[in-house]
C-alpha positions as a Python dict, from the first residue, in 0.01 Angstrom:
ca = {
    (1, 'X'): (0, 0, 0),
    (2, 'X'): (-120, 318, -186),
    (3, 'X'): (162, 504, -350),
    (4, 'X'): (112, 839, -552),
    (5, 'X'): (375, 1036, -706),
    (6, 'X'): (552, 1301, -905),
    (7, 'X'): (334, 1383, -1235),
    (8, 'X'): (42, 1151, -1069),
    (9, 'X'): (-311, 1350, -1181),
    (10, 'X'): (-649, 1278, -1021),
    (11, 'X'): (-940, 1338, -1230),
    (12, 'X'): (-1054, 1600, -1380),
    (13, 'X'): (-1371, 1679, -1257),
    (14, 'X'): (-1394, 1619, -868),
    (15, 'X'): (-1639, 1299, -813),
    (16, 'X'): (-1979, 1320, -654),
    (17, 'X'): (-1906, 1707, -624),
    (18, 'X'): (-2142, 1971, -444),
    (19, 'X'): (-2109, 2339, -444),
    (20, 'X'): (-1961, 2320, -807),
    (21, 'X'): (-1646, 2178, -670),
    (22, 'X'): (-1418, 2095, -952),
    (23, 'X'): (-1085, 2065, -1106),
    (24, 'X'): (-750, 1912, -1244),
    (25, 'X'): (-548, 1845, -973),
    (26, 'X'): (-140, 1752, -1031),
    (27, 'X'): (141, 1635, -765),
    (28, 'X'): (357, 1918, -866),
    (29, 'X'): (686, 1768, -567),
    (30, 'X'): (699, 1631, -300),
    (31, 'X'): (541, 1927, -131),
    (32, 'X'): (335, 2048, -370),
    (33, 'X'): (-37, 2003, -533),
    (34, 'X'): (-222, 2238, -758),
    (35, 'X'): (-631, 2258, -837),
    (36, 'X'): (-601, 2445, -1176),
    (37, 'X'): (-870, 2543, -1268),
    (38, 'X'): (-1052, 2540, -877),
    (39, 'X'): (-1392, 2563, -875),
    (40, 'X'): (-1608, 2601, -559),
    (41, 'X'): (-1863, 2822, -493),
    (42, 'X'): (-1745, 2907, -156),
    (43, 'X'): (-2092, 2750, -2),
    (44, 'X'): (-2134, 2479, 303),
    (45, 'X'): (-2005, 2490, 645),
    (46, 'X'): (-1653, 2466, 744),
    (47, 'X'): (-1513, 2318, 441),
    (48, 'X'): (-1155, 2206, 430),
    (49, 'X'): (-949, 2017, 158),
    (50, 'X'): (-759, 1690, 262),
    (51, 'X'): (-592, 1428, 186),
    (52, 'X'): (-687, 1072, 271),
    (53, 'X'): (-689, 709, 159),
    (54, 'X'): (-985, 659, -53),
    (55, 'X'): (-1311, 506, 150),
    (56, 'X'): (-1074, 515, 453),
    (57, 'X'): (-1162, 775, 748),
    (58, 'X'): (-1007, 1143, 765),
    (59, 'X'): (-660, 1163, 881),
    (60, 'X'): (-646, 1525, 1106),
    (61, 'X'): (-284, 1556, 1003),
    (62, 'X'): (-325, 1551, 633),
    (63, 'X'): (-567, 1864, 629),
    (64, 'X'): (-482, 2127, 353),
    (65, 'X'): (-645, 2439, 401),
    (66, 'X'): (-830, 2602, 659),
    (67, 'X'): (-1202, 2672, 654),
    (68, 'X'): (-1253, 2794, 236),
    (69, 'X'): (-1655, 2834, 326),
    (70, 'X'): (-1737, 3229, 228),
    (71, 'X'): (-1372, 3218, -43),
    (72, 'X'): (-1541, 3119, -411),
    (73, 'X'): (-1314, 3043, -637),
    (74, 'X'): (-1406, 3086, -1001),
    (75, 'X'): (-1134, 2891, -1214),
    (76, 'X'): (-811, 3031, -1028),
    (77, 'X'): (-526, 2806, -927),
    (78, 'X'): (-461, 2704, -606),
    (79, 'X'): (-142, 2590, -475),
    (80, 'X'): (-126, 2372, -152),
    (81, 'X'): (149, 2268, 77),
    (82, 'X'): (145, 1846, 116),
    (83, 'X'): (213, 1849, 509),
    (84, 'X'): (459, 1657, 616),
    (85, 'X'): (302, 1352, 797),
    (86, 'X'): (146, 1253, 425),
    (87, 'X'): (428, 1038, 328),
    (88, 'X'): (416, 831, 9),
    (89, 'X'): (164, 528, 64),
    (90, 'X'): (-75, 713, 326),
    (91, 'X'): (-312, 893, 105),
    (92, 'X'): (-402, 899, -255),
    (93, 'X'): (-716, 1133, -284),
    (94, 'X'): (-784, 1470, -262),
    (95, 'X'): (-1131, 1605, -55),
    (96, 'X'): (-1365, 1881, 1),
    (97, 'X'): (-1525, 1802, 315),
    (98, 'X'): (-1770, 2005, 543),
    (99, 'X'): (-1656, 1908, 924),
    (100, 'X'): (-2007, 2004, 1066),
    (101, 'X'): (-2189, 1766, 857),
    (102, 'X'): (-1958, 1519, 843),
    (103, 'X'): (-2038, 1535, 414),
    (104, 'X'): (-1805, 1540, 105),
    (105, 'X'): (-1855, 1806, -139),
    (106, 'X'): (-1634, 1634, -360),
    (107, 'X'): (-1282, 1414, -439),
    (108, 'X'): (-1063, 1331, -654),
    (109, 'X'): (-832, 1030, -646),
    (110, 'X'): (-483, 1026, -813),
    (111, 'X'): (-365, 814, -1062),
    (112, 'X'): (-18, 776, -1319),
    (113, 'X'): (-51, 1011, -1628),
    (114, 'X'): (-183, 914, -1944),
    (115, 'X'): (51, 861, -2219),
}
């Protein structure tokens, strides 16, 4: 089973990123996650952040934004609301993905903090 929680971090730079995607992401509650600093440079087609089980395929109820494709973002903080469905053990990375293509501009996968 995968299991994230409170505190968990993923890494700090998103992996295999395109479009500059980058960032320290942080499980903030048990609603909560925050990219600080977000970078993307708003490029792509229909690009939308979710949540998923590493190497597993896209869960539609675990999507966290809504199209970000023309929105750069430059180092600002972005705050994002875990839904509901993604209980404990069903996800434990974060992804930029462009729908059309079916192609990841980037992820980041959470583990425990350091120290």
């Amino acid at each position: 089973e995968t299991s994230v929680d409170l505190g968990f971090e993923a890494d700090a730079t998103f992996v295999g990123s395109a479009h500059d995607v980058a960032g320290e992401v942080e499980i903030v509650d048990a609603q909560t996650i925050r990219i600080d600093p977000f970078q993307y440079d708003g490029g792509g087609a229909n690009a939308r952040l979710f949540l998923v089980v590493d190497g597993a395929d896209f869960q539609p109820d675990f999507e966290l934004t809504d199209n970000l494709v023309g929105t750069p973002f430059d180092g600002e903080a972005l705050e994002l609301q875990i839904p509901e469905a993604a209980t404990p053990g069903t996800w434990d990375t974060i992804v930029l993905w462009c729908i059309p293509f079916a192609v990841e501009f980037g992820h980041a996968t959470f583990a425990p903090p350091e120290g």
